[in-house]
C-alpha positions as a Python dict, from the first residue, in 0.01 Angstrom:
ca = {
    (1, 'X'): (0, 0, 0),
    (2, 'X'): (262, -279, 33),
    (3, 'X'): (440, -489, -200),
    (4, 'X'): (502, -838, -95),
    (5, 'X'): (632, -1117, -268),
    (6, 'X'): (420, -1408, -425),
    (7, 'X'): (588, -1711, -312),
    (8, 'X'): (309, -1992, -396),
    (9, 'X'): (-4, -1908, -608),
    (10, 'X'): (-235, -2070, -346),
    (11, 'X'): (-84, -2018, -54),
    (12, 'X'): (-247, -1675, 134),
    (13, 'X'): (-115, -1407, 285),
    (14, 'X'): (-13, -1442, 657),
    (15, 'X'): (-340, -1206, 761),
    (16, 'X'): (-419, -1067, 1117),
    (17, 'X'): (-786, -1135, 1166),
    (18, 'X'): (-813, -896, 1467),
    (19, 'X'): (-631, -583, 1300),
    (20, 'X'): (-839, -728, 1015),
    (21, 'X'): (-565, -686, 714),
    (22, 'X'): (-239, -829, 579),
    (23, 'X'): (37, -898, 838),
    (24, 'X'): (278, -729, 632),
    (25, 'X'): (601, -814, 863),
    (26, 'X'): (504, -1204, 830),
    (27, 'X'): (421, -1128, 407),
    (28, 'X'): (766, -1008, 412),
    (29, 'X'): (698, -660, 207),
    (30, 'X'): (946, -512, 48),
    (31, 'X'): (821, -174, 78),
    (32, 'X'): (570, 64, 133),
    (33, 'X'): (332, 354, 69),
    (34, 'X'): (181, 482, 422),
    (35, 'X'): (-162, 595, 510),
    (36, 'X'): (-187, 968, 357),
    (37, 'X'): (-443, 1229, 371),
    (38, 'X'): (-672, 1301, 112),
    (39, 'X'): (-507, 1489, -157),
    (40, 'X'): (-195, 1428, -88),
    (41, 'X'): (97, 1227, -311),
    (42, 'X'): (282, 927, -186),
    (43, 'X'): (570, 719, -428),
    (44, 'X'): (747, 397, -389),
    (45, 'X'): (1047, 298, -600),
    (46, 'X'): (1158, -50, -587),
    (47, 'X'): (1427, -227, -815),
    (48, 'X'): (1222, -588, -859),
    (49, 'X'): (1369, -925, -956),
    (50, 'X'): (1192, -1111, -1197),
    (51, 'X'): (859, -1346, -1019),
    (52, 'X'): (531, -1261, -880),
    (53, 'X'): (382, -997, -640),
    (54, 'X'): (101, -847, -466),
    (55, 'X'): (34, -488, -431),
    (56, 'X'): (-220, -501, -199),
    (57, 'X'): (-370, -239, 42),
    (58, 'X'): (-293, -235, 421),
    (59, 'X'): (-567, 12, 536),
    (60, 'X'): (-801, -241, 788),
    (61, 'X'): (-1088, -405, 563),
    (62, 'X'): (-971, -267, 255),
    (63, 'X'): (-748, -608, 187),
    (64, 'X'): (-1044, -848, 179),
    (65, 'X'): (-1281, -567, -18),
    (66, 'X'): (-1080, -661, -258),
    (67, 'X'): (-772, -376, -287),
    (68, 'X'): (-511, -597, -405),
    (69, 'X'): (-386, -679, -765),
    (70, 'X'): (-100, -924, -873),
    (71, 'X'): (179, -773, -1000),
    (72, 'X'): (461, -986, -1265),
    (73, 'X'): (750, -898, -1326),
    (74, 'X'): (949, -1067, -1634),
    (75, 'X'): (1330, -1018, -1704),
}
């Protein structure tokens, strides 16, 4: 999982149609969960400014299936 910054509502994601998922350098992510093995435990602690993200999946495919959600954060 990564955590990029929304910076426009319709703009999309920088994505890398060959690796087939988010290019999360270009997205500018501000952090990140990596691939783990089933059963295992992964955590991400990030001190977030008020605006608009996306936590969105980086696995290959799993992106445009649909593994994203928006994330706001308010003051």
């Amino acid at each position: 999982m990564v955590i990029p910054p929304v910076k426009e509502m319709h703009t999309p994601l920088p994505y890398d149609k060959v690796g087939n998922k988010v290019d999360e350098d270009a997205a500018g992510h501000l952090g990140a969960v990596a691939e783990l093995e089933p059963g295992k435990k992964g955590a991400l602690r990030l001190t977030l400014k008020p605006g608009s993200y996306i936590l969105c999946c980086s696995v290959p495919g799993h992106y445009a299936l649909g593994m994203w959600t928006l994330l706001t954060v308010k003051r």
